[in-house]
C-alpha positions in Angstrom: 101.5 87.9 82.3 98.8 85.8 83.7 96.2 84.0 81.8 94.3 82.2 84.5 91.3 80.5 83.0 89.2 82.5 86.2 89.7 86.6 84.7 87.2 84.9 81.4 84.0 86.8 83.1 82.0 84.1 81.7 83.0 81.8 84.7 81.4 84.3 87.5 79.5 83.4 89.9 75.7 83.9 89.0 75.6 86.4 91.3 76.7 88.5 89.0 74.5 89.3 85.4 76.5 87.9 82.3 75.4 88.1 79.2 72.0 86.6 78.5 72.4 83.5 76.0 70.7 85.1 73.0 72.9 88.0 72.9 71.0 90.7 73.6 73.6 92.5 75.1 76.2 92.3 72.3 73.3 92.9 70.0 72.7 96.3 71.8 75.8 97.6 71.7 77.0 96.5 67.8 73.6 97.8 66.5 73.6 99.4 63.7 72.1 102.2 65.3 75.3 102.5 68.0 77.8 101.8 65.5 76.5 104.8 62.9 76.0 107.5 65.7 79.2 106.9 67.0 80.8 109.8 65.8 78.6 112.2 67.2 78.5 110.7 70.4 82.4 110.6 70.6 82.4 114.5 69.9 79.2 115.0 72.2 80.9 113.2 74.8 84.4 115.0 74.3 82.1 117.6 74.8 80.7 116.4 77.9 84.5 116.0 79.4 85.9 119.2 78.1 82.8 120.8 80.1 83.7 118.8 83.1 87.3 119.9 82.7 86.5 123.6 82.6 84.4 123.5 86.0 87.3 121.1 87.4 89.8 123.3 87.1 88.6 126.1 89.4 89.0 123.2 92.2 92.1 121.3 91.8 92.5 118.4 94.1 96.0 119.4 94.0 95.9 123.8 95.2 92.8 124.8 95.2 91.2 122.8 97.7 93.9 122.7 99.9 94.5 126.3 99.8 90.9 126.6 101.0 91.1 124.1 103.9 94.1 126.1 105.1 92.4 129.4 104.9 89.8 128.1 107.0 91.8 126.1 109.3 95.4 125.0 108.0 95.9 121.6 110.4 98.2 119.1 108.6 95.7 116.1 109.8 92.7 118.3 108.0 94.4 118.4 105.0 94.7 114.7 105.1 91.3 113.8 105.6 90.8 115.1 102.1 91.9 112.3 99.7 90.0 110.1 101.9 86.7 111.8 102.2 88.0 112.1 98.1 87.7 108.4 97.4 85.1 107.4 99.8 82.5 109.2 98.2 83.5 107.8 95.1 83.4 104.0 96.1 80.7 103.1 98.0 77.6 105.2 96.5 78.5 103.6 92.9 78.6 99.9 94.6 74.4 100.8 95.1 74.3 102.5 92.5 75.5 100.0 90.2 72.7 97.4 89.8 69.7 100.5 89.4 72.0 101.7 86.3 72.5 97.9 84.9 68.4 97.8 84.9 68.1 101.8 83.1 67.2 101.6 79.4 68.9 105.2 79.0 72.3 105.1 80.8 72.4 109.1 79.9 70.1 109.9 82.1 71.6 108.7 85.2 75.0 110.9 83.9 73.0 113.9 83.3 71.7 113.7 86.9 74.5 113.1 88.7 76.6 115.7 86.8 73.8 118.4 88.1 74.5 117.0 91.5 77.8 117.4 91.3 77.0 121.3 90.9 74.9 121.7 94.2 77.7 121.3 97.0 79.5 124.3 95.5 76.4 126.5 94.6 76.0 125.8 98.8 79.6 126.9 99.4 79.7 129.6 97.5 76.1 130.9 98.8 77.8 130.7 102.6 81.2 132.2 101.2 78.7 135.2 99.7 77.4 135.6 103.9 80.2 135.1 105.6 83.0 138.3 105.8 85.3 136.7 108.1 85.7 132.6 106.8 87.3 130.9 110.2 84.2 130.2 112.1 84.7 127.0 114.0 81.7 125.2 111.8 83.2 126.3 108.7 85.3 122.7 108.4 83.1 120.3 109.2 80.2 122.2 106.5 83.3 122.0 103.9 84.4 118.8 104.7 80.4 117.7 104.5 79.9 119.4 101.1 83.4 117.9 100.2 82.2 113.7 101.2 78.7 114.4 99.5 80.4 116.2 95.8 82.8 113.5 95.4 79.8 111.2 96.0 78.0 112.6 93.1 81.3 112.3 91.5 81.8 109.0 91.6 78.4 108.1 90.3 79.1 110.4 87.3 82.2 108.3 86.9 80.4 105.0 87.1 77.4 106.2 84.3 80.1 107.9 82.1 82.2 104.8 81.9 79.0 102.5 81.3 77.6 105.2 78.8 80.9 104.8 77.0 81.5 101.3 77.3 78.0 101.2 75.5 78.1 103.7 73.0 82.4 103.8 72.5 84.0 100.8 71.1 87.5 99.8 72.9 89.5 100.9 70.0 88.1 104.0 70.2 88.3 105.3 73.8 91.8 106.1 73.3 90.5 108.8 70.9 87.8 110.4 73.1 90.3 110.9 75.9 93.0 112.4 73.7 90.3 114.9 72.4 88.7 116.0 75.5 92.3 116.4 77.4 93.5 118.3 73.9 90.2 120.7 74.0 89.7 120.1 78.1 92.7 121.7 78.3 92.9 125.0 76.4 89.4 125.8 76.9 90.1 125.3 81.1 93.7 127.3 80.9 92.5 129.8 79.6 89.5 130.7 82.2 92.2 130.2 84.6 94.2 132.4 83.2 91.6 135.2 82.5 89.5 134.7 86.0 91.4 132.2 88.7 94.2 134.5 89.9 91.8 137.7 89.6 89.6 135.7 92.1 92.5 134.2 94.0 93.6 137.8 95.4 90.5 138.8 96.3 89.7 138.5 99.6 87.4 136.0 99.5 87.5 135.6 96.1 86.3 131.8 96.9 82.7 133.0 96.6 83.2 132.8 92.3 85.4 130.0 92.5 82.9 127.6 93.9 79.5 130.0 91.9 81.5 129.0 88.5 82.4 125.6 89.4 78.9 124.5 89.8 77.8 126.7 86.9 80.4 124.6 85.4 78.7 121.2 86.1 75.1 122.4 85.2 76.5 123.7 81.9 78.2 120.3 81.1 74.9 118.3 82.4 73.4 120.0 79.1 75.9 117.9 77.0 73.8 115.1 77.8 70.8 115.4 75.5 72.6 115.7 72.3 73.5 111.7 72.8 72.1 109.3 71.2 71.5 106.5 72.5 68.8 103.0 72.0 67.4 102.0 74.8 68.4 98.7 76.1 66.2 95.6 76.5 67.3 94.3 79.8 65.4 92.1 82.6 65.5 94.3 85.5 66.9 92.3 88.4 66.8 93.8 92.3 68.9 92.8 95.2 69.0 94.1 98.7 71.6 96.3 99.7 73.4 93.4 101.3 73.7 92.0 97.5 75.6 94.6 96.0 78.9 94.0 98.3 78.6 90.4 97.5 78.8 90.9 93.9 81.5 93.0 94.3 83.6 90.1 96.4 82.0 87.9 93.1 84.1 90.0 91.3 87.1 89.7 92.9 87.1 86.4 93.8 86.6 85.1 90.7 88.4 87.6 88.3 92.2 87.1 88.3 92.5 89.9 85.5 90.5 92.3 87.8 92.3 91.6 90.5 95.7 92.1 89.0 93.9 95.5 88.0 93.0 96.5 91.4 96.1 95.8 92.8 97.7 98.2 90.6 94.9 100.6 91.0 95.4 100.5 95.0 99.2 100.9 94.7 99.2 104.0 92.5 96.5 106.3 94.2 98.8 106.3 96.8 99.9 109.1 94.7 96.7 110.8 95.4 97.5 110.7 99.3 100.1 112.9 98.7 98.1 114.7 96.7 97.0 118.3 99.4 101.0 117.8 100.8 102.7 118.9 97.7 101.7 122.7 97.9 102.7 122.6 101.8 106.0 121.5 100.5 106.8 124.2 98.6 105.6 126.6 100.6 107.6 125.5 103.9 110.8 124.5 102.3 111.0 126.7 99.3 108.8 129.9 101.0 106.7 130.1 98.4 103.7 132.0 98.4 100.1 131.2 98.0 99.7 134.0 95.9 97.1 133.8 93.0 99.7 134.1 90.3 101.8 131.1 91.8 98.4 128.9 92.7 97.3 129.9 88.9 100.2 128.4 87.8 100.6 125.5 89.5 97.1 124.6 88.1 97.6 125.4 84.3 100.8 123.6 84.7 99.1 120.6 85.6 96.4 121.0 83.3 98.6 121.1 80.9 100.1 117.7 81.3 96.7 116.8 81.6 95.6 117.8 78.1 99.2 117.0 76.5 99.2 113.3 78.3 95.6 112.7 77.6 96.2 113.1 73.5 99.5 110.9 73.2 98.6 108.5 75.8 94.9 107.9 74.5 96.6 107.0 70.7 98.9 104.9 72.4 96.3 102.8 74.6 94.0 103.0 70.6 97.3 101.4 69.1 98.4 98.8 72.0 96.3 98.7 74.6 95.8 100.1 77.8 97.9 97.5 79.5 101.3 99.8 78.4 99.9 102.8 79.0 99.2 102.6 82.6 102.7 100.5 82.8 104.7 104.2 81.8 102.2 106.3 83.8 102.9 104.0 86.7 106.5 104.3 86.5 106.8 108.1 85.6 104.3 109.2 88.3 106.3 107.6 90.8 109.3 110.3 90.1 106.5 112.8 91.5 107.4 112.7 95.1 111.1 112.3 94.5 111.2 114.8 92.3 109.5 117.3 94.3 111.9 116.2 97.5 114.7 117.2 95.4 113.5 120.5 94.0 112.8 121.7 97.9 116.1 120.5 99.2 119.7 122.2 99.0 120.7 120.3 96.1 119.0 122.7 93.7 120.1 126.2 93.9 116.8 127.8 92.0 114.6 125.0 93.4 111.8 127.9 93.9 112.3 128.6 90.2 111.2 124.9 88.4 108.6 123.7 91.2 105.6 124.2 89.0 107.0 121.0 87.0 106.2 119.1 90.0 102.8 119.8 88.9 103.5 118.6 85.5 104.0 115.4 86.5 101.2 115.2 88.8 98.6 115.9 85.6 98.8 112.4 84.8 96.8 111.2 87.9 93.8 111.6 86.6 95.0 110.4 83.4 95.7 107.1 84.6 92.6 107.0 86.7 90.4 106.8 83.2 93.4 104.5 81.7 92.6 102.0 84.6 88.2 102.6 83.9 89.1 101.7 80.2 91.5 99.0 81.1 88.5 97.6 83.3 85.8 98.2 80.8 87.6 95.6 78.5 87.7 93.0 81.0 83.9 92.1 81.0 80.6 91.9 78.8 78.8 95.6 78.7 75.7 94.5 80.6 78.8 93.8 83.5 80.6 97.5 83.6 78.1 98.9 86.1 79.1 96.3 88.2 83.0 96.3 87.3 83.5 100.1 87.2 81.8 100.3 90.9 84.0 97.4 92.6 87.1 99.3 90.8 86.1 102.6 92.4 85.9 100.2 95.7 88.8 98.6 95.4 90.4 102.1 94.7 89.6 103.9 97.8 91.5 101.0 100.5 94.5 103.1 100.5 92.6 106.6 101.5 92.0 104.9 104.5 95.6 105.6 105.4 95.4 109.3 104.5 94.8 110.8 107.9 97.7 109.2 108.9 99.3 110.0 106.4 98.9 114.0 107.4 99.7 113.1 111.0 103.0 111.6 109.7 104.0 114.7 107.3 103.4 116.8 110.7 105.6 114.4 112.9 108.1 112.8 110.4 108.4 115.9 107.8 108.0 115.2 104.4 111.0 113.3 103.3 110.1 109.5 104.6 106.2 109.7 103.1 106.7 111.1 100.1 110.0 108.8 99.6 107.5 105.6 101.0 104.9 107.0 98.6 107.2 107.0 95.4 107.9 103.0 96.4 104.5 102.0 96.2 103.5 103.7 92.9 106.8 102.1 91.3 105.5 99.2 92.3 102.3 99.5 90.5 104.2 99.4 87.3 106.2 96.3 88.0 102.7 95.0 88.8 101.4 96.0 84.9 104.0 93.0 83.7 101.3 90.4 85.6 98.6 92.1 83.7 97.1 90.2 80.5 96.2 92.8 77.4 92.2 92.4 76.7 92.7 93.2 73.1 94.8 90.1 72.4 92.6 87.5 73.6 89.6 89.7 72.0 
């Protein structure tokens, strides 16, 4: 476990904003006021997630965007610029991002704006969707694949303001708790409007029209959340840097945090997972002839939203109890059975291999599981008035490996699946032997 004397943030460069020497940081976020609102704003931001759940659901990373790139064009390298467009959107916006919400007295209100943008790029989809009878036009990619970049960009600036709203408002002991109850809730709420409306829209024609209308309905609704938290405004000295500034902070970051960079390596060996992530359904389909019918892509998705949900509750009392540190140690190791397990399922070994596919998506639920295990893990490594600033170099750090993902797609087409999704299942291990290098905030709290 490494203890290097360079993870104690308080050695950063000045570059980056630790906490003024009177305390007015810690001061904000032990108030009194913080610490006897607390309870609401853990339910009010439970509520917020389980929202945010209900809208994801109706565009799984996993099915439903896939299924919609290959209905509109269906080439393997397509499908692989996904999880990159995915995680670039979600790095570098926060990195500018990052210092404007350090300087905001009101975190909230930068998560109740970006949640709302999140809604717009489907509202757009589904408005063209509405117009168009016949979907493969030759523009139709490259307007998806724009709408696609620009909602994972609002994404990952509603990732960056939740985690700092939470890293305010949330104590560490607690986070646990308000993951476990918005995967618990999150989950049965979202199952069950899949269950009731995704396959009925599914076999429609184009039933991708009220897919997209109620997933940005979905993020307008869950932007409402927002105004039942309470929150004090914070006292900080604004401080502005040109653009150039924020990327340097970020290297500040690196450079001179050992614990962060033990995190990011583990971070950047397990979303290769996520690479994988539009291949899986392919897989099935070609080996296994199974159909993209809306029951079976229904059930792939409450399948995974299950494990979700399920994962979310026993793994959020677990990081409460011992820290995050062993948590993202068993979701490293478990998630890298995903690809091997799926290999196996598809291959002659298994005689009703058709039959149990759908746990492949079991075990792919715990993705985005780990995802917020590694925010909250990060979180813990730094004063408050530094998440912005952590929580957007994390997001960076995250999205190196999506730079492989075209290739990746071009090497499913030429290889077949067996020698990615085999190289993929080495790399994630490998993030969990990586999790024994890690130090546990909590002990030298």
């Amino acid at each position: 476990m490494s203890t290097d004397a360079t993870s104690d943030p308080t050695q950063l460069d000045s570059v980056i904003e630790t906490e003024s020497s009177d305390g007015s940081s810690a001061q904000t976020q032990n108030s009194e006021e913080v610490l006897k609102h607390e309870n609401r704003n853990l339910i009010v931001l439970g509520m917020h997630y389980t929202l945010l759940r209900v809208a994801w659901v109706f565009k799984t990373e996993t099915v439903i965007m896939p299924v919609f790139l290959d209905t509109i064009a269906g080439a393997g390298w397509l499908r692989g610029c996904l999880p990159v467009l995915n995680r670039i959107g979600q790095s570098i916006p926060p990195l500018f991002l990052a210092n404007r919400l350090r300087n905001a007295p009101l975190k909230k209100l930068a998560l109740r704006y970006m949640t709302i943008a999140m809604a717009i790029p489907f509202m757009l989809l589904s408005a063209i969707c509405f117009q168009l009878d016949d979907l493969r036009t030759a523009w139709m990619p490259a307007v998806f694949l724009t709408c696609y970049t620009v909602f994972f960009a609002a994404t990952g600036l509603n990732n960056l303001s939740m985690g700092t709203v939470q890293g305010k408002l949330i104590r560490a002991n607690r986070r646990g708790r308000l993951m476990g109850i918005a995967g618990i809730v999150g989950s049965i709420v979202s199952i069950t409007a899949a269950w009731f409306l995704l396959q009925r829209w599914l076999e429609l024609e184009n039933g991708f029209r009220y897919i997209f209308a109620f997933t940005g309905c979905g993020f307008v609704v869950a932007s409402l959340s927002t105004w039942f938290i309470k929150e004090p405004r914070d006292d900080v000295e604004p401080l502005y840097q040109p653009a150039m500034h924020h990327l340097r902070n970020a290297w500040q970051v690196i450079r001179s945090d050992a614990s962060f960079r033990a995190t990011a390596a583990f971070g950047m060996c397990f979303s290769t997972i996520i690479l994988l992530f539009p291949h899986f359904q392919a897989l099935g389909r070609e080996r296994l002839q199974l159909q993209s019918d809306g029951f079976q892509l229904m059930l792939w998705v409450i399948t995974q939203n299950v494990t979700v949900g399920l994962a979310s509750f026993l793994l959020g009392m677990l990081a409460d109890r011992k820290g995050n540190r062993l948590v993202l140690r068993v979701e490293g190791f478990i998630t890298a059975l995903t690809p091997v397990f799926a290999l196996v399922l598809s291959s002659s070994f298994v005689d009703d291999g058709r039959r149990w596919y759908w746990l492949t998506f079991c075990l792919l639920g715990l993705t985005p599981v780990t995802i917020k295990t590694i925010t909250n893990y990060t979180l813990e490594l730094t004063e408050p008035i530094n998440h912005p600033r952590y929580v957007s170099t994390m997001s960076l750090c995250l999205a190196v490996p999506f730079l492989l993902s075209p290739l990746v797609g071009l090497l499913v087409d030429k290889l077949g699946f067996d020698i990615v999704f085999i190289s993929g299942a080495i790399v994630v291990a490998i993030s969990g032997f990586l999790t024994f290098r890690m130090r546990e905030p909590r002990h030298n709290a």
